[in-house]
C-alpha positions as a LaTeX table, in Angstrom:
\begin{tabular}{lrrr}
\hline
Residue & $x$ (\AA) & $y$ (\AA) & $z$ (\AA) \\
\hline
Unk1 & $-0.36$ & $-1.93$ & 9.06 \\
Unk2 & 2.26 & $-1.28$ & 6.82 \\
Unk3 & 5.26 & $-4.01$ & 7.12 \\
Unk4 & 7.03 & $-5.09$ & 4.71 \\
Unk5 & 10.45 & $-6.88$ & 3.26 \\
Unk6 & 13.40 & $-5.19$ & 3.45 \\
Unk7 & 13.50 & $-5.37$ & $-0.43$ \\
Unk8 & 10.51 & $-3.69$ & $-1.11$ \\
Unk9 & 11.68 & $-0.27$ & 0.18 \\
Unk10 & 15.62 & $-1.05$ & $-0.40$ \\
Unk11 & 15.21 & $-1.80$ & $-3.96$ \\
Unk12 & 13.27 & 0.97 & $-4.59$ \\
Unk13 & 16.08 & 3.13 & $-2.77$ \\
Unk14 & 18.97 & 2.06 & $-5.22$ \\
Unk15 & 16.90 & 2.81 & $-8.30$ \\
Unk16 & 15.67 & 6.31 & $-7.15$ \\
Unk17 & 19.15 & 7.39 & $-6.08$ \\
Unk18 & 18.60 & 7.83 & $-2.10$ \\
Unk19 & 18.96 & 5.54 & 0.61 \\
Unk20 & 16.51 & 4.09 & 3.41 \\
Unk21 & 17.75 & 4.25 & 7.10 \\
Unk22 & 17.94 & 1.26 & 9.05 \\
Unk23 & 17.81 & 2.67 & 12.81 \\
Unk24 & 18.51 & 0.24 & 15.37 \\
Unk25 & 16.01 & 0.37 & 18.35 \\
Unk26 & 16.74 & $-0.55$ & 22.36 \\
Unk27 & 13.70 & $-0.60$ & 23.51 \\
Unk28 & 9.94 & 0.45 & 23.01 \\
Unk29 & 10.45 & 4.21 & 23.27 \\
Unk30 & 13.15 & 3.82 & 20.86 \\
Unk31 & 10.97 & 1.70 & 18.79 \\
Unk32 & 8.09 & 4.51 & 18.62 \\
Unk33 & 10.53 & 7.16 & 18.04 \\
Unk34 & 11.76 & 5.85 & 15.00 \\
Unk35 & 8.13 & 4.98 & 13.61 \\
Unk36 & 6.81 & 8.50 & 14.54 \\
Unk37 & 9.67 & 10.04 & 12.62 \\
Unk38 & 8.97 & 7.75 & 9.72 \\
Unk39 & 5.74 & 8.86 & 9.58 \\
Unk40 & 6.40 & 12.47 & 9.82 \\
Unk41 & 8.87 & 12.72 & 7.51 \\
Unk42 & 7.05 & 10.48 & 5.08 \\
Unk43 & 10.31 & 8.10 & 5.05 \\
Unk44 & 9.85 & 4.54 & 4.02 \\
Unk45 & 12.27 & 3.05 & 7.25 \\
Unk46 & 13.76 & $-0.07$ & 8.54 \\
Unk47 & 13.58 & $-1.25$ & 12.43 \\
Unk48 & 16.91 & $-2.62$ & 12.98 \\
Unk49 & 17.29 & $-4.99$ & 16.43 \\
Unk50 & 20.89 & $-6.74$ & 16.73 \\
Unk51 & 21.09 & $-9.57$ & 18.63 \\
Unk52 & 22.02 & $-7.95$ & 22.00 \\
Unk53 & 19.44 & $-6.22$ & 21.47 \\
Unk54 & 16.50 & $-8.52$ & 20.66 \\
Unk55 & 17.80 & $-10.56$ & 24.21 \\
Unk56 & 17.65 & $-7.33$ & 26.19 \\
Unk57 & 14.25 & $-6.44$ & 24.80 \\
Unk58 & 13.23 & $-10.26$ & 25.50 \\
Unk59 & 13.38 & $-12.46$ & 22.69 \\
Unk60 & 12.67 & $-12.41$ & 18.75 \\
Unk61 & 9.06 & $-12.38$ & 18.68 \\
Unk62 & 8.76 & $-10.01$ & 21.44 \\
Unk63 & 10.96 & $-7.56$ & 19.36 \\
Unk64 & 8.67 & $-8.69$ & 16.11 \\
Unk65 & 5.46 & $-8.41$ & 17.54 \\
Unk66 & 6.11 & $-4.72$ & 19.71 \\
Unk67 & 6.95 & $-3.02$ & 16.40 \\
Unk68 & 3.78 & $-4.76$ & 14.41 \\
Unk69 & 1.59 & $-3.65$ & 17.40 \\
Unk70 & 3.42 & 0.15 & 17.67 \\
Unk71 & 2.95 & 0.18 & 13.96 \\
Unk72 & $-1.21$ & $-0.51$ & 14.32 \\
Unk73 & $-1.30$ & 1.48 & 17.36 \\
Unk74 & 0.73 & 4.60 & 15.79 \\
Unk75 & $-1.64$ & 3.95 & 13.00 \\
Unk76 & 1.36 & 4.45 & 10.28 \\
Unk77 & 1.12 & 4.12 & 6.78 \\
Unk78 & 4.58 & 4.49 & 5.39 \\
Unk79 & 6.61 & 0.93 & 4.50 \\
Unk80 & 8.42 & $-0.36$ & 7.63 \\
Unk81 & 10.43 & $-3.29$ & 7.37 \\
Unk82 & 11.57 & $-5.46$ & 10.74 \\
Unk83 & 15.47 & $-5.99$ & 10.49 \\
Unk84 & 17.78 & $-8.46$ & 12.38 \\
Unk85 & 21.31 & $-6.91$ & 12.41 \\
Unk86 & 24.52 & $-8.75$ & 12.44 \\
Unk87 & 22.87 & $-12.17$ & 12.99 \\
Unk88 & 24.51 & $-14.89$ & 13.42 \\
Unk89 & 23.57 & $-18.45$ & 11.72 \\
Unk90 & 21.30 & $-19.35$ & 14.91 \\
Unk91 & 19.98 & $-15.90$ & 14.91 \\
Unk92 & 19.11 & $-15.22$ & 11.10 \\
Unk93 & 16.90 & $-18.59$ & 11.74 \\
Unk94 & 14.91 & $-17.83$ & 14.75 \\
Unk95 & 14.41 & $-14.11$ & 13.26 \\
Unk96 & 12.54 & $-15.74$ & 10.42 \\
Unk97 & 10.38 & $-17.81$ & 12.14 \\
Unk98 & 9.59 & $-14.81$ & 15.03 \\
Unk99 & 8.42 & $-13.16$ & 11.61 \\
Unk100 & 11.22 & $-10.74$ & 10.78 \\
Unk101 & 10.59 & $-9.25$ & 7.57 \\
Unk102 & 14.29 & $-8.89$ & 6.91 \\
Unk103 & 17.57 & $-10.71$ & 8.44 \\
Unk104 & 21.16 & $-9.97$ & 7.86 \\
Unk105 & 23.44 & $-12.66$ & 8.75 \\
Unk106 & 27.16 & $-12.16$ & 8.95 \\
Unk107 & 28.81 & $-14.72$ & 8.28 \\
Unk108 & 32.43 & $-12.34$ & 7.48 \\
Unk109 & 33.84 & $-13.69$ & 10.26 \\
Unk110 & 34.08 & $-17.34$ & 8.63 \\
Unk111 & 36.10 & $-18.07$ & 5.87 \\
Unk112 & 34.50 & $-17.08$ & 2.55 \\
Unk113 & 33.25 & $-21.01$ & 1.14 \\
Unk114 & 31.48 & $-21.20$ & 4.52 \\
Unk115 & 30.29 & $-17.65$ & 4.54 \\
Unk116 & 28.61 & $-18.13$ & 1.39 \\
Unk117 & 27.65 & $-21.75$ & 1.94 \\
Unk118 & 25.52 & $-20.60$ & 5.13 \\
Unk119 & 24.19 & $-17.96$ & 3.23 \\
Unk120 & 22.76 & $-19.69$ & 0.82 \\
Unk121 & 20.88 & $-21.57$ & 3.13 \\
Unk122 & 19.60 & $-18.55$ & 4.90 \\
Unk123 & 18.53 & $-17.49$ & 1.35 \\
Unk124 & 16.14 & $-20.48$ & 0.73 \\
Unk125 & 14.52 & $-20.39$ & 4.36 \\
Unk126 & 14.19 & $-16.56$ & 3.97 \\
Unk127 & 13.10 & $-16.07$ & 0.79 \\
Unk128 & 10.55 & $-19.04$ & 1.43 \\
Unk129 & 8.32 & $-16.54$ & 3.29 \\
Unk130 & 9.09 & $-13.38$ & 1.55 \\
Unk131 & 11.49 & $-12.37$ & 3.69 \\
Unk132 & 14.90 & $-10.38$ & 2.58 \\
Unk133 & 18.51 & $-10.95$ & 3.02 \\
Unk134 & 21.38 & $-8.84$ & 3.64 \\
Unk135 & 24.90 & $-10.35$ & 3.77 \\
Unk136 & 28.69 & $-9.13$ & 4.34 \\
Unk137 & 32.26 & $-9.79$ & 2.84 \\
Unk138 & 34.97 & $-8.18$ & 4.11 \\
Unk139 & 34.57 & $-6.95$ & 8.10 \\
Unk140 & 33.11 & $-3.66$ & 8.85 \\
Unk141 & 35.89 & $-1.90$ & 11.66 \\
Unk142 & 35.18 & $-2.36$ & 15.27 \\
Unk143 & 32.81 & $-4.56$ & 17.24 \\
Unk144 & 29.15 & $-6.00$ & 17.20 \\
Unk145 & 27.55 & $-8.20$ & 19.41 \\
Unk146 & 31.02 & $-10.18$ & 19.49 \\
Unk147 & 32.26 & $-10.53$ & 16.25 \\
Unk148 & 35.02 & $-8.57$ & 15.90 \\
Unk149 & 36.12 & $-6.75$ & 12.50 \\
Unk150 & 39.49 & $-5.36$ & 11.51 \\
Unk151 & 38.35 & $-3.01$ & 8.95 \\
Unk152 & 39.09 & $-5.13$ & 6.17 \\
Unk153 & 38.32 & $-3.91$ & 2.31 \\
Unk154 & 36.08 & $-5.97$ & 0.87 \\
Unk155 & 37.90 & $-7.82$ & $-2.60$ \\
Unk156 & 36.03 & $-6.77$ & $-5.00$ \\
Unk157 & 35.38 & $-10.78$ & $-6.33$ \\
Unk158 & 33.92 & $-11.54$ & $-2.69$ \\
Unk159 & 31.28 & $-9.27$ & $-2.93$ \\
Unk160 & 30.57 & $-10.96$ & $-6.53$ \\
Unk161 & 30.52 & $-14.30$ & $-5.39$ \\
Unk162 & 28.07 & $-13.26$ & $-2.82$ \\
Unk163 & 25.64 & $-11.59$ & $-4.94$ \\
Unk164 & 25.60 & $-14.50$ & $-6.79$ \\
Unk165 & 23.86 & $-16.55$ & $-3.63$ \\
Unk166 & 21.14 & $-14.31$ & $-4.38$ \\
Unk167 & 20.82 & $-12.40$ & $-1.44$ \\
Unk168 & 19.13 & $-8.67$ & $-1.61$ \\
Unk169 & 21.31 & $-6.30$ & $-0.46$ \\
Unk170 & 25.28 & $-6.10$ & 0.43 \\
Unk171 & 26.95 & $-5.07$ & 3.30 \\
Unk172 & 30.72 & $-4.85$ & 2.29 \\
Unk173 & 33.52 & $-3.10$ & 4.22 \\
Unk174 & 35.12 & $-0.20$ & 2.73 \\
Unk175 & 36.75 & 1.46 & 5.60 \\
Unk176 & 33.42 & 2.25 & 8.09 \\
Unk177 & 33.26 & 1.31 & 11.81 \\
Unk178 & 31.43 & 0.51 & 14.15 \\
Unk179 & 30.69 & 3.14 & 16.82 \\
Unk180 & 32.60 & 6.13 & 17.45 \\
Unk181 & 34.92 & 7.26 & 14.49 \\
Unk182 & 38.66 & 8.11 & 16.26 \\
Unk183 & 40.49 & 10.96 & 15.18 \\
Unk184 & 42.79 & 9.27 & 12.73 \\
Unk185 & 40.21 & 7.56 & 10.60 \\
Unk186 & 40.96 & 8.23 & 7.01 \\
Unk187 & 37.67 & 8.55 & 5.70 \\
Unk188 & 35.09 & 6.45 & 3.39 \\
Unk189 & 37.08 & 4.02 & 0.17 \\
Unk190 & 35.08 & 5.46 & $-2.08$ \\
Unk191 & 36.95 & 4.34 & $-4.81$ \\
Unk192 & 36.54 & 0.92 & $-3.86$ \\
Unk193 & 32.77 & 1.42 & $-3.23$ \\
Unk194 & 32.43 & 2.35 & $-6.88$ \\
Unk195 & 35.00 & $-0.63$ & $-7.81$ \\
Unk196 & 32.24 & $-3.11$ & $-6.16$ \\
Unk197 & 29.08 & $-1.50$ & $-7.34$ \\
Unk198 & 30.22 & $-1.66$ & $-11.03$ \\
Unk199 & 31.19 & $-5.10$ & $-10.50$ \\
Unk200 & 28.11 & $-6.75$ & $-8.79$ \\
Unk201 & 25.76 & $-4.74$ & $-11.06$ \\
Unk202 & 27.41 & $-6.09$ & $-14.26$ \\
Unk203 & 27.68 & $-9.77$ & $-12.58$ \\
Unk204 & 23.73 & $-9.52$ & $-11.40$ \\
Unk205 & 22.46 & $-7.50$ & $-14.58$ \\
Unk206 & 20.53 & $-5.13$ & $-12.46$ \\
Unk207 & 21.24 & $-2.71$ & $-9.28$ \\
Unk208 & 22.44 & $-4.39$ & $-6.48$ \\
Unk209 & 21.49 & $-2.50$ & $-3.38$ \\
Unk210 & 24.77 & $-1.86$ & $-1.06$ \\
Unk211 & 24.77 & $-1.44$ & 2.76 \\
Unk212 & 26.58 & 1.42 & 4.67 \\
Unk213 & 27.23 & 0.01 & 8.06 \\
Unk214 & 28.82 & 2.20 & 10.56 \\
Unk215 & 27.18 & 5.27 & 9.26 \\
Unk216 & 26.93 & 7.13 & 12.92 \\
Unk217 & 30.17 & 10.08 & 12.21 \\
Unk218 & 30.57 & 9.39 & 8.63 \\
Unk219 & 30.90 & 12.54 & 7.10 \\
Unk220 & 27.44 & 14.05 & 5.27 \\
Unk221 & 29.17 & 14.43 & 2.06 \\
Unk222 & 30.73 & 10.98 & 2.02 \\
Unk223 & 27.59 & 9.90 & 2.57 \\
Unk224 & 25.81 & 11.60 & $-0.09$ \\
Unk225 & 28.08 & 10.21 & $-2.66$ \\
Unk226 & 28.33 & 6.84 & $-1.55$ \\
Unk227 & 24.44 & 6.95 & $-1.86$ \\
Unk228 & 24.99 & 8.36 & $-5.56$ \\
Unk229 & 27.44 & 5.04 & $-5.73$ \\
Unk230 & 24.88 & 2.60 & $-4.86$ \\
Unk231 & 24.38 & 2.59 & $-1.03$ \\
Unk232 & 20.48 & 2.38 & $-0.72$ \\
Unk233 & 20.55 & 1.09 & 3.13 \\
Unk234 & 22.49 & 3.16 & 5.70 \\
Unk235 & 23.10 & 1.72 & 9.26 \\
Unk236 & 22.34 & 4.15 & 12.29 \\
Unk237 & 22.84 & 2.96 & 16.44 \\
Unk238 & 25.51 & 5.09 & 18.24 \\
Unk239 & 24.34 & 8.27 & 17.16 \\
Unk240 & 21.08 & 8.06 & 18.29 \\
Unk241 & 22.36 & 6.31 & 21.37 \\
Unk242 & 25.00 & 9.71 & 21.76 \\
Unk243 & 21.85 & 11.86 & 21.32 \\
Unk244 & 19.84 & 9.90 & 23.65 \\
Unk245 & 22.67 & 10.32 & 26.39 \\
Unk246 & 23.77 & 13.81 & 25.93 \\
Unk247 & 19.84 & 14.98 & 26.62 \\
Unk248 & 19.50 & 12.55 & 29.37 \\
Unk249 & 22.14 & 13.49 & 31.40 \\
Unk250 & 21.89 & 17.60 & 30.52 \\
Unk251 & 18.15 & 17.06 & 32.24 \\
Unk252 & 19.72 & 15.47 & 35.24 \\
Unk253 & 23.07 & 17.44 & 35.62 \\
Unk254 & 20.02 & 20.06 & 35.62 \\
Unk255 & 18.29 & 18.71 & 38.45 \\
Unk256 & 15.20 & 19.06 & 36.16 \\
Unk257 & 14.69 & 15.22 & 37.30 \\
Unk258 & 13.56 & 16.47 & 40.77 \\
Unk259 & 11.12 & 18.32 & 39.78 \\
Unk260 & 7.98 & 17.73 & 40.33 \\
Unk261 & 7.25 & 14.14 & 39.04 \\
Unk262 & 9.70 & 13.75 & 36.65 \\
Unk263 & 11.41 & 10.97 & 38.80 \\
Unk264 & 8.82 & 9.14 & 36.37 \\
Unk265 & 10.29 & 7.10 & 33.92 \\
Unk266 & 8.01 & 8.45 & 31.61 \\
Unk267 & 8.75 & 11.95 & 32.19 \\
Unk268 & 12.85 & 10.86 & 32.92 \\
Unk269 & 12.86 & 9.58 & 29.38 \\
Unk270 & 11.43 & 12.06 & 27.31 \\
Unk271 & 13.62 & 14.88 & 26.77 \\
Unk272 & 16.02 & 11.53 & 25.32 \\
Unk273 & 13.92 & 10.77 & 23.24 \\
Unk274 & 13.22 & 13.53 & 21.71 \\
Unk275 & 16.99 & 13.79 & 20.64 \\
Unk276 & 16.83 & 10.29 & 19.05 \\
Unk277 & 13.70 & 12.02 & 17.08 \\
Unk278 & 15.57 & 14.98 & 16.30 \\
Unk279 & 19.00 & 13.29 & 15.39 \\
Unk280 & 16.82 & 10.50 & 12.93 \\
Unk281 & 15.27 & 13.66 & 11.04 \\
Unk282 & 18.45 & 14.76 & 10.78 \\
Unk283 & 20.03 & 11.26 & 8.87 \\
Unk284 & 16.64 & 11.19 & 6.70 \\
Unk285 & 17.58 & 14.72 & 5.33 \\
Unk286 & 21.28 & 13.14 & 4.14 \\
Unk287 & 20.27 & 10.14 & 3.05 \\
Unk288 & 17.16 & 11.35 & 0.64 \\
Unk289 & 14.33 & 9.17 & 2.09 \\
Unk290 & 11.72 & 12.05 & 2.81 \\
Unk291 & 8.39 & 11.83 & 1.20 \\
Unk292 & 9.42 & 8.56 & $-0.60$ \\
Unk293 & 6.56 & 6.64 & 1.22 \\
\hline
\end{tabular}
């Protein structure tokens, strides 16, 4: 078995210049599709579960203890951390005692003293057991789980004053959304990005590991140099969801689902996920994470 914190394979990501992907999972053949990528492409990976999530699949241990047990069973051996995504206060707490090895709570939704305040505590309880922390200032665009984000820019002292709770990585918004990109989105800040990366390096005295949420329809090439900027943890959901679809309903629009048996799930499901398999080998080639294992 081969879990770990989110640190361990984060921190190594910001100091070799590429940048892990955090794929969110829906259920168990989502689950094993991202680990059987991992372990084909040799990618150290994150299992990201967001609250909605982690209730649909049944609970926080139930989402804990299927990717420990697909992890055995798969018999991988590249570093796979368990993530909680957009938690909540409530949320980041029960994730670390279902034995998450990694928990982001956003708190941007609260105003900053209690943002950080609530962070803090999340810190001690987390890093109690070895267990990472990612954190936001300034809201990502669009909607998850419930709390809502205007696309805010994330001031640049924020972002310092949350380092400084000692968390492990930042998510901070600089113009990314949540799901589907519209037509009139103006692209990446990356001046800003670079803004808060010099900033929270200087403030921590080493290389503070930044957070890319929203990275489904980012451009590749704004990608690629927000990783050179210091984004070691990219965010992935609706385009594996998109890829998931598209197949799904091609097979059925088809009529390949009456054929033969393939009114079983098991056979229903497959040619789906085979694009969330193909689309996540596709991400790991932007982001650099091949053969880091």
């Amino acid at each position: 078995m081969t879990i770990v914190s989110g640190k361990d394979v984060v921190s190594k990501a910001r100091l070799s210049g590429y940048a892990v992907g955090a794929f969110n999972t829906n259920n168990l053949e989502w689950t094993e599709a991202i680990l059987r990528v991992a372990q084909a492409q040799q990618a150290p990976t994150i299992v990201a579960a967001s609250m909605g999530a982690i209730k649909y699949m049944g609970g926080f241990k139930t989402v804990a203890d299927l990717i420990r047990n697909l992890d055995h069973e798969l018999n991988i051996t590249v570093p796979i951390a368990i993530h909680l995504d957009h938690g909540d206060y409530e949320a980041a707490k029960s994730a670390i005692a279902a034995g998450f090895t990694s928990v982001m709570f956003d708190g941007s939704h609260l105003p900053l003293e209690e943002n950080l305040a609530k962070t803090r505590e999340i810190v001690a309880l987390a890093h109690a057991k070895g267990i990472s922390v990612e954190a936001e200032v300034g809201t990502i665009g669009g909607e998850e789980d419930g709390i809502i984000g205007d696309g805010e820019i994330a001031p640049v002292e924020e972002t310092i004053a949350m380092v400084e709770t000692g968390i492990d990585f930042l998510a901070a918004g600089i113009g990314n959304i949540h799901g589907p990109y519209p037509d009139n989105w103006q692209g990446l800040h990356l001046d800003h990005l670079q803004k808060i990366t010099t900033a929270i390096d200087e403030a921590a005295g080493y290389k503070v590991p930044v957070v890319l949420h929203g990275g489904s329809g980012v451009p590749d090439d704004q990608i690629r140099t927000a990783i050179s900027m210091g984004v070691s943890k990219v965010n992935v959901n609706t385009e594996a969801q998109l890829a998931f679809h598209q197949a799904l309903r091609d097979f059925i629009l088809a009529d390949h689902d009456l054929e033969g048996k393939n009114y079983d799930p098991r056979k229903l499901l497959a040619p789906g996920v085979k694009a969330i398999e193909n689309a996540l080998v596709d991400r790991i080639a932007v982001f650099g994470s091949a053969n880091h294992a």
